[in-house]
C-alpha positions in Angstrom: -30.2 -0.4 5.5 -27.9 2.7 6.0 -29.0 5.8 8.3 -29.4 9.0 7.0 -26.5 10.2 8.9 -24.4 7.7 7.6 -25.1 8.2 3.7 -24.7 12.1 4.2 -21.1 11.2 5.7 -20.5 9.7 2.3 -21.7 12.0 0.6 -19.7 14.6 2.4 -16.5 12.5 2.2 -16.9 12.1 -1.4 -17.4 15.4 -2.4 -14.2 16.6 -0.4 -12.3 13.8 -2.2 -13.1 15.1 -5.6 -12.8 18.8 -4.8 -9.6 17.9 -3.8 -9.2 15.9 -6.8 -10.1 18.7 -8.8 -7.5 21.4 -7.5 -4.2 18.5 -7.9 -3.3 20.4 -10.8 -2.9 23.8 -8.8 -1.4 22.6 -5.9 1.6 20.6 -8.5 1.9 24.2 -9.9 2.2 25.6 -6.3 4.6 22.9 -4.8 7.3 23.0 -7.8 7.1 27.1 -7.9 6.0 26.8 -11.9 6.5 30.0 -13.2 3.0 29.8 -14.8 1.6 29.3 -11.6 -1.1 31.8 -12.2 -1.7 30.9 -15.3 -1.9 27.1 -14.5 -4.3 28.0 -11.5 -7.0 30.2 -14.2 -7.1 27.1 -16.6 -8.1 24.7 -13.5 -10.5 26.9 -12.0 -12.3 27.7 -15.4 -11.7 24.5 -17.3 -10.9 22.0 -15.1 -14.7 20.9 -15.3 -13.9 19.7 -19.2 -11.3 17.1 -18.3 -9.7 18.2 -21.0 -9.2 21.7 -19.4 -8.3 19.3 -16.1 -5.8 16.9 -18.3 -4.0 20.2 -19.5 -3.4 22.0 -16.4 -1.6 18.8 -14.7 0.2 18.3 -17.7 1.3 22.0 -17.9 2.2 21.8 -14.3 4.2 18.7 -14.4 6.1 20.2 -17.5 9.8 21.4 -16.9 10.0 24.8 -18.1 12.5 25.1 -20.7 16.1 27.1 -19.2 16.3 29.6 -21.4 20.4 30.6 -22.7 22.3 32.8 -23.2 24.7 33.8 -25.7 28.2 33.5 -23.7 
C-alpha cells in the first residue's frame, strides 16, 4: 500500500505535467516569435480547457505566417 506522501508526490507531478501540457501551445508561439503571439496566448488561456480551443492554439502557433508581397 502507498504512503500518503508518496501518492501526494504523484499527484503533485501530475498536475505539473499537465499544466505544462496545457501552456505547449504558448510557449511554440513564444519560441518561433509568431506574430500573433498575443493573440495565440488569449485563446490558450481562455479556451484551452475545450480541447478544441487547445487543438487551435497549437495549430495557429505551428502555422507559418504567410510573407506578405509587394508590388515591385
Amino acid at each position: 500500500m502507498a504512503s500518503n506522501f508518496s501518492v501526494g508526490l504523484m499527484t503533485l507531478a501530475f498536475l505539473f505535467f499537465f499544466v505544462a501540457l496545457y501552456f505547449v501551445p504558448m510557449g511554440v508561439a513564444i519560441a518561433r516569435k509568431h506574430r500573433n503571439t498575443g493573440a495565440i496566448v488569449a485563446l490558450n488561456l481562455f479556451l484551452g480547457w475545450t480541447m478544441v480551443g487547445w487543438v487551435l492554439a497549437l495549430v495557429w502557433a505551428l502555422m507559418v505566417p504567410h510573407k506578405e508581397h509587394c508590388a515591385s
